[in-house]
C-alpha positions in Angstrom: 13.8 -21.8 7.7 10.5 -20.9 6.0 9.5 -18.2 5.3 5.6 -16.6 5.3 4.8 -14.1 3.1 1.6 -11.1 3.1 0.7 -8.6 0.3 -1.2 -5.1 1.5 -2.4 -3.0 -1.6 -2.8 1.0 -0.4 -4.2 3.5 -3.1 -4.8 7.1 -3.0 -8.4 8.3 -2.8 -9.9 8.2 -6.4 -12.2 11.7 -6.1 -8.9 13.5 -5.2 -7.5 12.1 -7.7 -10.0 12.6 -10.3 -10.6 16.6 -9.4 -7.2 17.3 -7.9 -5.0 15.5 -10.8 -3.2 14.4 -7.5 -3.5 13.1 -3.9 -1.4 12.6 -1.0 -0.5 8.3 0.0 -2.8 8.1 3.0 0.2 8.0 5.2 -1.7 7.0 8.2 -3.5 4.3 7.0 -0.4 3.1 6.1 0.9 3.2 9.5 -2.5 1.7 10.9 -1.2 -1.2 8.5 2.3 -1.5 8.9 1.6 -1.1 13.0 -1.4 -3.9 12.7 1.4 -6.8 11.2 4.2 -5.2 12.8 2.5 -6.6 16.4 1.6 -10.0 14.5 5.1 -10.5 14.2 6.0 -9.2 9.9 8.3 -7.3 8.5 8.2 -4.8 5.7 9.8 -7.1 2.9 9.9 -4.5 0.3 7.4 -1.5 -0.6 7.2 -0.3 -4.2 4.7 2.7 -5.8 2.3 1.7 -8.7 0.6 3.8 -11.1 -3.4 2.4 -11.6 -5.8 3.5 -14.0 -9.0 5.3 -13.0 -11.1 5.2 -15.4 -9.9 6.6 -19.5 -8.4 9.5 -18.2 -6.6 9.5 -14.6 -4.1 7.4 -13.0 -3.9 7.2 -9.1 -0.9 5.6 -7.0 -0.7 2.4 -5.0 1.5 1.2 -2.7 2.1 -2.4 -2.2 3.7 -3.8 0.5 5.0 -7.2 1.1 5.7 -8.3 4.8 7.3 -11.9 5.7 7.8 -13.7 8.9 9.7 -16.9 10.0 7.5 -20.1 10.3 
């Protein structure tokens, strides 16, 4: 069986970030996302949480999520 494999890269909002020291994961637009393949037919292979650079001075989070359907 082969196997098909996506990557989905979700960050925080940078200006939140920047002022705030700290944002929320835009949880919906996760959802948009993970709803948008889910009807395409992928699966949530694994997620994991990233910390970026912004800039010298801030850091902002990422999610990446890999999805995989059958061939």
């Amino acid at each position: 069986m082969k196997k098909e494999f996506k990557v989905e890269v979700i960050k925080e909002g940078a200006l939140s970030s920047m002022f705030f020291g700290a944002s929320k994961m835009p949880v919906k637009k996760m959802e948009a996302v993970m709803n948008k393949y889910g009807k395409e037919g992928w699966d949530v292979s694994f997620q994991v949480i990233e910390q970026h650079r912004l800039f010298l001075f801030w850091t902002r989070e990422a999610v990446v999520i890999t999805f995989v359907r059958a061939i």
